[in-house]
mmCIF file of the N, C-alpha and C atoms, coordinates in Angstrom:
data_MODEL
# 
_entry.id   MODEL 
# 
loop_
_atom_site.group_PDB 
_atom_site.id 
_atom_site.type_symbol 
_atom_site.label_atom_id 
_atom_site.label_alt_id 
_atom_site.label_comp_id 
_atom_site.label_asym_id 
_atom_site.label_entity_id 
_atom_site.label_seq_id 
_atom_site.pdbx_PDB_ins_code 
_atom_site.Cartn_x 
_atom_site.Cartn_y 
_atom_site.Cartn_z 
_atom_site.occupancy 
_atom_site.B_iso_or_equiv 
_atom_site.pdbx_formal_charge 
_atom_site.auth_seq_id 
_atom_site.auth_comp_id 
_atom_site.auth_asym_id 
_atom_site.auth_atom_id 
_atom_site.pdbx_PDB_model_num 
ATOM 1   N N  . UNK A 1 1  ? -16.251 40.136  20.823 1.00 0.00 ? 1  UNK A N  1 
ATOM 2   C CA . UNK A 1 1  ? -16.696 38.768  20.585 1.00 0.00 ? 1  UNK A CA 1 
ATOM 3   C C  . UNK A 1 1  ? -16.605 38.476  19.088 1.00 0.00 ? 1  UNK A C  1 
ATOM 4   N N  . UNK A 1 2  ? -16.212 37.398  18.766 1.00 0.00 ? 2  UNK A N  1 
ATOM 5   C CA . UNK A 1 2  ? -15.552 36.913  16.983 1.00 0.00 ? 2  UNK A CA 1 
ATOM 6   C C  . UNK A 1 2  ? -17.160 36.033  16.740 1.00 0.00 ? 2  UNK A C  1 
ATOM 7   N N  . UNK A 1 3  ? -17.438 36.672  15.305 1.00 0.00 ? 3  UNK A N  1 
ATOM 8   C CA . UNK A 1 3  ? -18.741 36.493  14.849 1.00 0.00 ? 3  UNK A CA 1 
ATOM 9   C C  . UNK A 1 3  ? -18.405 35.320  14.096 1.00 0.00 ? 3  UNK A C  1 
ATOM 10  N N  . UNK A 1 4  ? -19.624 34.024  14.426 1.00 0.00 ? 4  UNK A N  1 
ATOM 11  C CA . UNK A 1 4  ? -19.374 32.881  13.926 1.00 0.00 ? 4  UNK A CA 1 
ATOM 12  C C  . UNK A 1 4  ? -20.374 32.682  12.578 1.00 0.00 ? 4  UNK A C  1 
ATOM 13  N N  . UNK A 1 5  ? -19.599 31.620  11.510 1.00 0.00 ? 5  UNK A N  1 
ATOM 14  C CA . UNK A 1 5  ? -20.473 31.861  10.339 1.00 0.00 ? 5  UNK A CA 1 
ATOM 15  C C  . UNK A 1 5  ? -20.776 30.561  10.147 1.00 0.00 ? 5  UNK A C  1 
ATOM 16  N N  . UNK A 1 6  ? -22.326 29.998  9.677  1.00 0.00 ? 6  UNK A N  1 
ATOM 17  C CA . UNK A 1 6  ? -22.710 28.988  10.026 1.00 0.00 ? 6  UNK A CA 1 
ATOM 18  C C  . UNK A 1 6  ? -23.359 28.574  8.335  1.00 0.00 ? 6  UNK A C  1 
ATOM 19  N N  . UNK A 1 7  ? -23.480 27.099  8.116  1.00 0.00 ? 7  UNK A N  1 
ATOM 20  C CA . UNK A 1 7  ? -23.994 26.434  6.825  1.00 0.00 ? 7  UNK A CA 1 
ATOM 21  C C  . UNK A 1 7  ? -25.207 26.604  7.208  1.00 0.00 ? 7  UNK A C  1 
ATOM 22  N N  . UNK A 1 8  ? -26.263 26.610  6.432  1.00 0.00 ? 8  UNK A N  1 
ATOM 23  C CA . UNK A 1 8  ? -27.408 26.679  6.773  1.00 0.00 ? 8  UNK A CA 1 
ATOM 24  C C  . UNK A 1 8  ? -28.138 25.498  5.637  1.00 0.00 ? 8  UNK A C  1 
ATOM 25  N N  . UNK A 1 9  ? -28.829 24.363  6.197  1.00 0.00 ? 9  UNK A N  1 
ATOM 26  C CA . UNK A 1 9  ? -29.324 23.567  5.304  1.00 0.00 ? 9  UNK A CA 1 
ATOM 27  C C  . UNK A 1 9  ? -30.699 23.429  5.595  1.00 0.00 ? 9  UNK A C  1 
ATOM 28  N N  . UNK A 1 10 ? -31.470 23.396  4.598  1.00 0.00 ? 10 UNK A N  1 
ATOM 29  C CA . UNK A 1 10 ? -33.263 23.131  4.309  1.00 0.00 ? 10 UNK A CA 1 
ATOM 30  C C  . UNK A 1 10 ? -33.714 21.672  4.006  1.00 0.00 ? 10 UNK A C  1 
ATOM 31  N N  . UNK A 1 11 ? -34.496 21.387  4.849  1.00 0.00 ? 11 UNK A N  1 
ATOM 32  C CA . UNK A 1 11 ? -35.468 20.194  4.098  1.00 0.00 ? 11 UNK A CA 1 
ATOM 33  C C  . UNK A 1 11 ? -36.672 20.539  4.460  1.00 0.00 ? 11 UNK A C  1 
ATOM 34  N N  . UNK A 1 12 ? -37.659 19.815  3.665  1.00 0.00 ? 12 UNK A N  1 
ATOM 35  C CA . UNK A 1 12 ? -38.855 19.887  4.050  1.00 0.00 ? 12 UNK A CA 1 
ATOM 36  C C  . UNK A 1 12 ? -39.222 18.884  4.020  1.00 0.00 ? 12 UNK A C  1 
ATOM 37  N N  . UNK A 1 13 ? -39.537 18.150  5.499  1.00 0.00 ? 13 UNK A N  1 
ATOM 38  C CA . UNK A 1 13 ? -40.736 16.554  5.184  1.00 0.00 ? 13 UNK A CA 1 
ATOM 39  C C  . UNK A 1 13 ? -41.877 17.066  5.709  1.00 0.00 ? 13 UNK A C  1 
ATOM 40  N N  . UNK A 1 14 ? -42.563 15.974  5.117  1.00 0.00 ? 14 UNK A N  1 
ATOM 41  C CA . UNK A 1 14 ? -44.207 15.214  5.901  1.00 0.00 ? 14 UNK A CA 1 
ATOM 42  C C  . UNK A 1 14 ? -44.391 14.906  6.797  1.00 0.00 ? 14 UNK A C  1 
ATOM 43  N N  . UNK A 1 15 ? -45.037 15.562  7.863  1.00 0.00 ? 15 UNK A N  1 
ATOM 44  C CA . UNK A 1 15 ? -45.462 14.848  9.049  1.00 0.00 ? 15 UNK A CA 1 
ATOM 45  C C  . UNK A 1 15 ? -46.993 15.229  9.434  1.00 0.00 ? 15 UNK A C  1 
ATOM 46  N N  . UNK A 1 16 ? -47.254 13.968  9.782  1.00 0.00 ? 16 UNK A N  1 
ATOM 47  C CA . UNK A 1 16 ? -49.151 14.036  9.770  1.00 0.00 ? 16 UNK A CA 1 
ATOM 48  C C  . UNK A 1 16 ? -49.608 14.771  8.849  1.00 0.00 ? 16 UNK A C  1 
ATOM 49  N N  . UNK A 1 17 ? -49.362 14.454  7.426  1.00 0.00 ? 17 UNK A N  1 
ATOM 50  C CA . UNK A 1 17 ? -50.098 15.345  6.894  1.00 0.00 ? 17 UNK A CA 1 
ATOM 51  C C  . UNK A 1 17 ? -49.698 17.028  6.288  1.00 0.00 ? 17 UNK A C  1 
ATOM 52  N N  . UNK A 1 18 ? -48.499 17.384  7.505  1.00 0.00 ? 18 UNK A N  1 
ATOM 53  C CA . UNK A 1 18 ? -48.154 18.502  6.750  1.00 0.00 ? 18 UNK A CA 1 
ATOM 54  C C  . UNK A 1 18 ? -46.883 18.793  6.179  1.00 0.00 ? 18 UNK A C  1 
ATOM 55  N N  . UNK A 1 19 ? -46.651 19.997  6.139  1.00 0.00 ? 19 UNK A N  1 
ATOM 56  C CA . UNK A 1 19 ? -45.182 20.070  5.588  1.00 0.00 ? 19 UNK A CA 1 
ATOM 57  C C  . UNK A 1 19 ? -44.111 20.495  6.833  1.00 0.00 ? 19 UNK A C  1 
ATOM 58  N N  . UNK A 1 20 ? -43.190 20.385  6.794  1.00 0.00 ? 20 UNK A N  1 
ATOM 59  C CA . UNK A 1 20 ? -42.351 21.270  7.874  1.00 0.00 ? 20 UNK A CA 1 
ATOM 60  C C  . UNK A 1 20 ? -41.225 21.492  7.474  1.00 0.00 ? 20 UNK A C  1 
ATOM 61  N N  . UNK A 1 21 ? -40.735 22.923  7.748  1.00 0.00 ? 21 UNK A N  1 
ATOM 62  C CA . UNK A 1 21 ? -39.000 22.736  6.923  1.00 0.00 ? 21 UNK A CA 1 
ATOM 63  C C  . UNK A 1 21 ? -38.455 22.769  8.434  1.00 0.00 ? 21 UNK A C  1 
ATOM 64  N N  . UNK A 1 22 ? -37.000 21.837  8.100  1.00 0.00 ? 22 UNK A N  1 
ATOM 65  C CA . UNK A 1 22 ? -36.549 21.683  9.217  1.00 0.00 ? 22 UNK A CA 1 
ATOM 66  C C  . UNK A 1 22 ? -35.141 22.371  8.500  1.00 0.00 ? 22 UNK A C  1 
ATOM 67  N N  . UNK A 1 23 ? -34.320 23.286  9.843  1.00 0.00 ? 23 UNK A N  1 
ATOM 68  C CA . UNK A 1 23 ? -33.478 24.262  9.296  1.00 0.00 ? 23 UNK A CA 1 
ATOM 69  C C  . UNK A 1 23 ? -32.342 23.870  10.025 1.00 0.00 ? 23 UNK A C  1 
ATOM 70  N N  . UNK A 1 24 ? -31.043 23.616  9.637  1.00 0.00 ? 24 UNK A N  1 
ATOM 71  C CA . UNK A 1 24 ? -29.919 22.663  10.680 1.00 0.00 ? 24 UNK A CA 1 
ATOM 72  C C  . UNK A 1 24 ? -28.986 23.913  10.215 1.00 0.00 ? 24 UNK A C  1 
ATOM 73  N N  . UNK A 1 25 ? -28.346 24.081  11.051 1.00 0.00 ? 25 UNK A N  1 
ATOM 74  C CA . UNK A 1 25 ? -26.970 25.358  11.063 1.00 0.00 ? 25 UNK A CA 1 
ATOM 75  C C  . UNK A 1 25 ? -25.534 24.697  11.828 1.00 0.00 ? 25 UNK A C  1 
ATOM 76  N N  . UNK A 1 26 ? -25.577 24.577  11.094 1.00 0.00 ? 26 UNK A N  1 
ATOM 77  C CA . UNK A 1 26 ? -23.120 23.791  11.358 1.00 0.00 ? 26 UNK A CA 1 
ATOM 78  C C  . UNK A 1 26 ? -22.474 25.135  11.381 1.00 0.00 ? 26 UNK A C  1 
ATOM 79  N N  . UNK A 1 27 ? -21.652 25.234  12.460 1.00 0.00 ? 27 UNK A N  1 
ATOM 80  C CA . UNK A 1 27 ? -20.829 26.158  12.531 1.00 0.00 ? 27 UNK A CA 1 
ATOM 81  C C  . UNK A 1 27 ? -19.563 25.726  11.386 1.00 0.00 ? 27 UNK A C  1 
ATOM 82  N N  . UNK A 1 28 ? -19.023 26.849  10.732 1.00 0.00 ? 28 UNK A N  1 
ATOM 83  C CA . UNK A 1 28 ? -17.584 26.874  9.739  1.00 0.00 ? 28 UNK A CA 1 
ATOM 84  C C  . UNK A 1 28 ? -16.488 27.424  10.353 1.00 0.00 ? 28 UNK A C  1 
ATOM 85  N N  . UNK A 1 29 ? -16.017 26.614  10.797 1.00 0.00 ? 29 UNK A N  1 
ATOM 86  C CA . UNK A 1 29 ? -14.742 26.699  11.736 1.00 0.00 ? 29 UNK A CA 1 
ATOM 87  C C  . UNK A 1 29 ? -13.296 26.881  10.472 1.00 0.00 ? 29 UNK A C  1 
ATOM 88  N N  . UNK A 1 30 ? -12.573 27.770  11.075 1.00 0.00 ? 30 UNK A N  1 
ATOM 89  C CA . UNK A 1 30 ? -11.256 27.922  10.479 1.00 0.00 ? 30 UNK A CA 1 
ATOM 90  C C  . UNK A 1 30 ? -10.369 26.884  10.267 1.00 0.00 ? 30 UNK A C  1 
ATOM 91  N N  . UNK A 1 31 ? -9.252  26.508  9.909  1.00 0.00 ? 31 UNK A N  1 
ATOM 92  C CA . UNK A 1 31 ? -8.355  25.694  10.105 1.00 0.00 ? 31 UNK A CA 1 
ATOM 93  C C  . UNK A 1 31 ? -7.844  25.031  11.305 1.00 0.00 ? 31 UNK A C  1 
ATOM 94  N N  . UNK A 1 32 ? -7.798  26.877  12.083 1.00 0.00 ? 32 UNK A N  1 
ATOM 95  C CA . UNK A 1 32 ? -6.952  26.286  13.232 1.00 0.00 ? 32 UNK A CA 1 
ATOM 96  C C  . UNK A 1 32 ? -7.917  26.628  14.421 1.00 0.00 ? 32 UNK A C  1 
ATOM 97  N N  . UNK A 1 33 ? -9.290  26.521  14.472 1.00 0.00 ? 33 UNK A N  1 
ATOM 98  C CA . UNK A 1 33 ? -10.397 26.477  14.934 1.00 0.00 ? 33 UNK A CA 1 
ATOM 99  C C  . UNK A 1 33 ? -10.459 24.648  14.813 1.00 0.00 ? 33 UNK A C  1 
ATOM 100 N N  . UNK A 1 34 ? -11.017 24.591  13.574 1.00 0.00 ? 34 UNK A N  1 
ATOM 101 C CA . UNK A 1 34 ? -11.103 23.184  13.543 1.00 0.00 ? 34 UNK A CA 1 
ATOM 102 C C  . UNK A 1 34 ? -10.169 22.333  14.205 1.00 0.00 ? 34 UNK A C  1 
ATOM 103 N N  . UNK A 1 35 ? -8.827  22.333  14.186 1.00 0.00 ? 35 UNK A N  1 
ATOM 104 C CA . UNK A 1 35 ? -7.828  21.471  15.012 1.00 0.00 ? 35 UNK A CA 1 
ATOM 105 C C  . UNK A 1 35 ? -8.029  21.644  16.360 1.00 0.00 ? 35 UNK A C  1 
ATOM 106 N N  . UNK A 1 36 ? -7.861  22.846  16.663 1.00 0.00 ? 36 UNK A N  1 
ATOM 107 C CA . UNK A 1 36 ? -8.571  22.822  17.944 1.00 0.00 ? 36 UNK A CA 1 
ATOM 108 C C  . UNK A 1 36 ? -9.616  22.205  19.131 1.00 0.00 ? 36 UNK A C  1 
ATOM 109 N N  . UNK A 1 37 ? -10.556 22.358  18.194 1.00 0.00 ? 37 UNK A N  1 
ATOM 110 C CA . UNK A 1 37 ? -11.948 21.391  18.185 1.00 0.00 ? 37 UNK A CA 1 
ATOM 111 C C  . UNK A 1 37 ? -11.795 19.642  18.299 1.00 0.00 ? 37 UNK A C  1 
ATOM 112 N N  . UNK A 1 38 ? -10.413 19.568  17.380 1.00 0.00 ? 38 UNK A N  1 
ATOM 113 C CA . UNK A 1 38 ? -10.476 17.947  17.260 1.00 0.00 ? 38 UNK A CA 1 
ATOM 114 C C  . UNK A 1 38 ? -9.190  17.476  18.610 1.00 0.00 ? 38 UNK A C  1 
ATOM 115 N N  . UNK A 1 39 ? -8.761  18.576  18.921 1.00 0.00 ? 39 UNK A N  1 
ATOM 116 C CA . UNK A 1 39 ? -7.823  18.097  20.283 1.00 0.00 ? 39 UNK A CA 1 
ATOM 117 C C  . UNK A 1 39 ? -8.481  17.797  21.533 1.00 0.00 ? 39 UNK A C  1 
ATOM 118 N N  . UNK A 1 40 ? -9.584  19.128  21.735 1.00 0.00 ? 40 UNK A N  1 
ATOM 119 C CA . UNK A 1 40 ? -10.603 18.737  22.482 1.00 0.00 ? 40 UNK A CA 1 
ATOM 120 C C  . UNK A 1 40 ? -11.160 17.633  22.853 1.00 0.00 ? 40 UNK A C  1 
ATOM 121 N N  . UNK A 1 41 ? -11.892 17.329  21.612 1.00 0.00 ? 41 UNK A N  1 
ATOM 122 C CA . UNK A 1 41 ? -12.312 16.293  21.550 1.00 0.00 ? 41 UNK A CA 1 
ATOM 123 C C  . UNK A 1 41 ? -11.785 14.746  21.620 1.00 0.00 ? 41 UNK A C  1 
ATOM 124 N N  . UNK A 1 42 ? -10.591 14.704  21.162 1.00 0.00 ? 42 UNK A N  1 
ATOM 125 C CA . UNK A 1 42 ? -10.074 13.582  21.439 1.00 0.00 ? 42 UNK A CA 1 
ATOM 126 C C  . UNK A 1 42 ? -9.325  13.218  22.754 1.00 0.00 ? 42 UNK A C  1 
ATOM 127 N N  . UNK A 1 43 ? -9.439  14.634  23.789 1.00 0.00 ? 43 UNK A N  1 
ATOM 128 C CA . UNK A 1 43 ? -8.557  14.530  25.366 1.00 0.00 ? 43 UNK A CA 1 
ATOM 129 C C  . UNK A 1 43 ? -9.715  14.177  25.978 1.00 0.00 ? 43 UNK A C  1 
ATOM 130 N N  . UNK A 1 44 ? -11.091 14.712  25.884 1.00 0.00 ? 44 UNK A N  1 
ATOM 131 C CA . UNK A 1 44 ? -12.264 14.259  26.679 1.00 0.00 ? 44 UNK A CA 1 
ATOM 132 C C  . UNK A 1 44 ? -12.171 12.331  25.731 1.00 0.00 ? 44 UNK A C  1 
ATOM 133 N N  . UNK A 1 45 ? -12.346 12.377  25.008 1.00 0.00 ? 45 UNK A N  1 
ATOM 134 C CA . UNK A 1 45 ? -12.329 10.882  24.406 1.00 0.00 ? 45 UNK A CA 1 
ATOM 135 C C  . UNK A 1 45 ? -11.635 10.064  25.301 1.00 0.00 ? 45 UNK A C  1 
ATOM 136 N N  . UNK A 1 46 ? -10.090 10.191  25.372 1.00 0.00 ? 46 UNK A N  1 
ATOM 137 C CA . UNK A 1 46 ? -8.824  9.835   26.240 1.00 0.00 ? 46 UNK A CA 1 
ATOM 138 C C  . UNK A 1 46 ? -9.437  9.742   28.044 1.00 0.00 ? 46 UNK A C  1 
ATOM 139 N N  . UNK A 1 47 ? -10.059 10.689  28.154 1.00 0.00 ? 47 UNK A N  1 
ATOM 140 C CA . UNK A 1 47 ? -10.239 10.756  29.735 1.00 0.00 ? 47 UNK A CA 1 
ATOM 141 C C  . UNK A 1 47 ? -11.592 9.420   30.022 1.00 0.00 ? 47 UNK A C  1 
ATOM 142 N N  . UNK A 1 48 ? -12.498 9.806   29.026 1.00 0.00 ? 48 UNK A N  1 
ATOM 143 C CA . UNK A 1 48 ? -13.375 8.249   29.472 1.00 0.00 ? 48 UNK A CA 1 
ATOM 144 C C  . UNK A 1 48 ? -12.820 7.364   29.358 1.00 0.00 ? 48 UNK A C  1 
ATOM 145 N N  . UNK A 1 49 ? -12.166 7.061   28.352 1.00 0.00 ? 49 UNK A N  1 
ATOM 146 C CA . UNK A 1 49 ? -11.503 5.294   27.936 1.00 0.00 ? 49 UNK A CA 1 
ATOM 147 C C  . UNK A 1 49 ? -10.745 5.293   29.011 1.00 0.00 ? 49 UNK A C  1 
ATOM 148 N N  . UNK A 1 50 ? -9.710  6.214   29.748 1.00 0.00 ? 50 UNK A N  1 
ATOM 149 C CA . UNK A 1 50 ? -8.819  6.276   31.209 1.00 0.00 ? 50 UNK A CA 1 
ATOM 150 C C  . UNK A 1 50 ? -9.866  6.107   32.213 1.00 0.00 ? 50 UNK A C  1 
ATOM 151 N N  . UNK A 1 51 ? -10.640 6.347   32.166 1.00 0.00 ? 51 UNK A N  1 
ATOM 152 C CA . UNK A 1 51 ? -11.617 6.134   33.634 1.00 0.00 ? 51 UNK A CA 1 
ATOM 153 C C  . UNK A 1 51 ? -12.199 4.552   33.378 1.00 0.00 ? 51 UNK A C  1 
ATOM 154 N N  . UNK A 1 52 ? -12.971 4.449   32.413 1.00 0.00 ? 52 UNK A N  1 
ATOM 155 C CA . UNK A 1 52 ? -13.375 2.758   32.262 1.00 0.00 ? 52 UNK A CA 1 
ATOM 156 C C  . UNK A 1 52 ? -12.074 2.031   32.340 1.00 0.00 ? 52 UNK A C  1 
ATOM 157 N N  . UNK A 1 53 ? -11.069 2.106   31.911 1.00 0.00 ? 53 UNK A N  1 
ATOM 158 C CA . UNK A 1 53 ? -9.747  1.381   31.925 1.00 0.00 ? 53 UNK A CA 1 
ATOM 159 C C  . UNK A 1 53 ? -9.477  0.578   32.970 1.00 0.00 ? 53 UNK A C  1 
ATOM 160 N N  . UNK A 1 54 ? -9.348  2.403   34.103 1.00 0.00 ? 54 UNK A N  1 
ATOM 161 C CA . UNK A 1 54 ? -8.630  2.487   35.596 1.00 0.00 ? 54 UNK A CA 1 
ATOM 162 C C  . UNK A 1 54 ? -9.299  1.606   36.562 1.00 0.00 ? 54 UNK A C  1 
ATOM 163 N N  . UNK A 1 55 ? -10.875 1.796   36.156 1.00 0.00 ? 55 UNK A N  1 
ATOM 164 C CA . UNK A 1 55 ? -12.180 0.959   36.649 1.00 0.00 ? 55 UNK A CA 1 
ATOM 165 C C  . UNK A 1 55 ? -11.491 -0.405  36.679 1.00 0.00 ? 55 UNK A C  1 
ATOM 166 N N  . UNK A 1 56 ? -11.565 -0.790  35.239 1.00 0.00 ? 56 UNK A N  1 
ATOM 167 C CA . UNK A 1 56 ? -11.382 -2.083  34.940 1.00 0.00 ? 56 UNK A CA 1 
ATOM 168 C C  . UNK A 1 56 ? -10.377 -2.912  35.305 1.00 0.00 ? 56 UNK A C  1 
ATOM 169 N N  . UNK A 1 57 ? -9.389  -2.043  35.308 1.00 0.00 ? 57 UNK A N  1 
ATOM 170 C CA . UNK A 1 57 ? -8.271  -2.469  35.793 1.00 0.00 ? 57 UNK A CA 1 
ATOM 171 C C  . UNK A 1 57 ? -8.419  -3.263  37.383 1.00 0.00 ? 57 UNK A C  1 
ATOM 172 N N  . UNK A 1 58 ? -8.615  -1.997  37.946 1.00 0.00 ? 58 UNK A N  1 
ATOM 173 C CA . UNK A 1 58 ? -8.855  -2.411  39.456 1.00 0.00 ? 58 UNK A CA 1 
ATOM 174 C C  . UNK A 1 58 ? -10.051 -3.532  39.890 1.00 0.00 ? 58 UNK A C  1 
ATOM 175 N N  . UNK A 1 59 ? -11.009 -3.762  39.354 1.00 0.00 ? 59 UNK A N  1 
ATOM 176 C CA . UNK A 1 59 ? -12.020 -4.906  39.649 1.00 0.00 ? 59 UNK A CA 1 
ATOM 177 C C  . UNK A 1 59 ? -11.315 -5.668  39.301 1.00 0.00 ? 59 UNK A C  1 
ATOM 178 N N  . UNK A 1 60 ? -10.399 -5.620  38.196 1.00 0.00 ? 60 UNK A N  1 
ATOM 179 C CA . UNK A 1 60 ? -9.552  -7.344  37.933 1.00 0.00 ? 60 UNK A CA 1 
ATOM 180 C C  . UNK A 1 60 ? -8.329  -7.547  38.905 1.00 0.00 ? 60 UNK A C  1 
ATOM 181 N N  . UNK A 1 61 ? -8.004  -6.682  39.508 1.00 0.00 ? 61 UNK A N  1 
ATOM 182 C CA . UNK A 1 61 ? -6.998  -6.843  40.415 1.00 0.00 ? 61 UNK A CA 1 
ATOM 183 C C  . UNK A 1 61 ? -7.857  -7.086  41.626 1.00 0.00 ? 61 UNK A C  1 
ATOM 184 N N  . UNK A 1 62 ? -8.837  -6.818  41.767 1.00 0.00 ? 62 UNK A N  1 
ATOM 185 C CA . UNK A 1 62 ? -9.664  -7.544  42.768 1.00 0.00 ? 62 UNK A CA 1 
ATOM 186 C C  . UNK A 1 62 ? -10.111 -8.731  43.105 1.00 0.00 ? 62 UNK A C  1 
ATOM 187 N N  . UNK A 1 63 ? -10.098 -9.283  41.909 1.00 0.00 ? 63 UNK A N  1 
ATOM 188 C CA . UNK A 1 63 ? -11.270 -10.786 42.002 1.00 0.00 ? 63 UNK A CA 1 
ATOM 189 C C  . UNK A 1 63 ? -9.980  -11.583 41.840 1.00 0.00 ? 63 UNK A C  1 
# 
């Protein structure tokens, strides 16, 4: 299994009174990790806008 290496960022706010650090971790993806990631993402993107489309399409060929 390929060990993933992550940003690690700190804040600390106020809430009611106290403090809290809140700790956020982003994965650091490679080059060709990252492209990867953005193909993904843009074929699931592609498949909703194709389903509302196909939808749409067809109710207007209906009425």
């Amino acid at each position: 299994m390929e060990h993933s290496r992550y940003k690690k960022e700190t804040e600390i706010v106020t809430f009611q009174g106290k403090e809290i650090t809140l700790e956020n971790f982003t994965p650091v993806f490679t080059p060709e990790q990252e492209a990867a990631k953005c193909r993904e993402l843009e074929q699931q993107l592609y498949d909703v806008f194709r389903k509302y489309a196909d939808k749409r399409r067809a109710e207007e060929a209906g009425q």
